[in-house]
N, C-alpha and C positions, 0 to 999 in steps of 0.2 A: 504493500500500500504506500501512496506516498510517490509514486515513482514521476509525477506530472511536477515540473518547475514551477513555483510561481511566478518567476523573474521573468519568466519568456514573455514578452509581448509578440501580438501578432504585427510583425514589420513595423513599428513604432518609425516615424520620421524618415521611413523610407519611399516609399512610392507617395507620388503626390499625389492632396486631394484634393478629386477636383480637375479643370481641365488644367493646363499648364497654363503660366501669366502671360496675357495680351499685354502687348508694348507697341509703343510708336518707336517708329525711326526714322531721323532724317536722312535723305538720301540726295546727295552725297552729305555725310557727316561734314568735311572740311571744305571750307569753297574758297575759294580764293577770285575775287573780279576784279575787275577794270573800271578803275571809278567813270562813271558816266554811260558804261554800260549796263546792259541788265544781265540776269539768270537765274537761272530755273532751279527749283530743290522741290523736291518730293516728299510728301507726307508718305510713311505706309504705316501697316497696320501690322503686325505677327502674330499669329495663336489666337486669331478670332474664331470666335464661338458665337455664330445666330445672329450677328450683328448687324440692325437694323438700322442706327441714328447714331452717326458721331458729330457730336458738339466738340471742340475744342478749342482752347486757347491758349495765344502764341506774344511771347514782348520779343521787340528786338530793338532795338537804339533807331528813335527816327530823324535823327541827325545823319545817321552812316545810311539808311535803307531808305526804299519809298515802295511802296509794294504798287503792282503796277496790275496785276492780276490773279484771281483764283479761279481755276477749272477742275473740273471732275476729273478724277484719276483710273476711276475703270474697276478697283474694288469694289466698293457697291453697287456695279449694273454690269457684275461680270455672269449676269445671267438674260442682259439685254434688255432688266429695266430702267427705265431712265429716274434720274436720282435730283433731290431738290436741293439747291448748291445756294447757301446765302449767307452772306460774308458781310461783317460790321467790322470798321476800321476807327481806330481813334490815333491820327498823325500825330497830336500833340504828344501822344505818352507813348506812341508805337506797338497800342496793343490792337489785336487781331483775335475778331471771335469769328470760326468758320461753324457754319453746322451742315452737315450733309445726311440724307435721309431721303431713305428707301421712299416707293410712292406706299398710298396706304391698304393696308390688308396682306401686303409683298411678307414672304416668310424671309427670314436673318440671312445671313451670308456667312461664310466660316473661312479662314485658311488665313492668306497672307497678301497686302496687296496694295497699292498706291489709291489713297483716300483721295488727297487733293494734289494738284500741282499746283503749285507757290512762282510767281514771277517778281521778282522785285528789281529797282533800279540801286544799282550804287552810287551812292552822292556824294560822299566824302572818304579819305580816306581814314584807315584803321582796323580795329578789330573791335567785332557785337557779336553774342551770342544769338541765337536763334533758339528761344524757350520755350516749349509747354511748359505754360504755368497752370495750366485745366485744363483735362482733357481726361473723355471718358466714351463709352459707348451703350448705346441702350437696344435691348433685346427687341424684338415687335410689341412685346409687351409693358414698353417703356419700362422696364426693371436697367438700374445701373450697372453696368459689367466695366470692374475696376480695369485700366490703364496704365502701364507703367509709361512715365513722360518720357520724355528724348530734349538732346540738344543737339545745334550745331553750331560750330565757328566760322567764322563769314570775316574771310579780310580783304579790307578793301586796298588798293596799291595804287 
């Protein structure tokens, strides 16, 4: 009698639970422009799960950037429905609220994928980060599915 351990736990802290963490990433991470011209950085999305509405938001120095456009990146209509793209800017402080969102009744989307593309002009020289300061994404069931943020370094020459 006796012969069962108590000590054993069944895989305690080893397989996770749950699906694995959704993260943003900027793509390219480092960018390096040409003051007075513009370029592109890509929003994506990693380890989505069902994902229906990303709302996010982004600071970057609006002395060094000027964002010049936001277009749909092809993760959420990579089933060919077309996605609601609406973008608030504030140039005084540089911040950027993007939300993009399935049409309505559309079931989530999963995998890995460019949410938005970012066009911005370089204005001055130096170096600004490129923030998620909020960012998150919502099931079809508006339930919040957590986000891990992203940066990038944006120098201008």
């Amino acid at each position: 009698p006796g012969s069962q351990s108590p000590a054993v736990q069944p895989s305690a802290g080893q397989a996770p639970v749950g699906p694995a963490a959704t993260s943003f990433l900027f793509d390219p991470g480092q960018i390096t422009a040409v003051k007075g011209n513009t370029f592109v950085v890509n929003l994506l999305i990693s380890g989505a799960q069902n994902v229906y509405c990303v709302p996010v938001q982004m600071n970057y120095d609006p002395a060094k950037l000027q964002l010049v456009n936001v277009s749909n990146g092809g993760f959420l209509s990579q089933d060919g429905k077309a996605v609601a793209l609406v973008h608030r800017e504030d140039e005084t402080t540089g911040t950027l609220q993007i939300t993009a969102t399935r049409p309505p009744g559309a079931a989530g989307v999963s995998g890995q994928g460019t949410v938005v593309t970012l066009t911005f002009q370089a204005k001055a020289s130096g170096q600004t980060p490129l923030t998620i300061t909020r960012g998150q994404a919502l099931d079809p069931g508006q339930q919040a599915i957590t986000v891990n943020g992203a940066q990038a370094s944006i120098t201008v020459q």
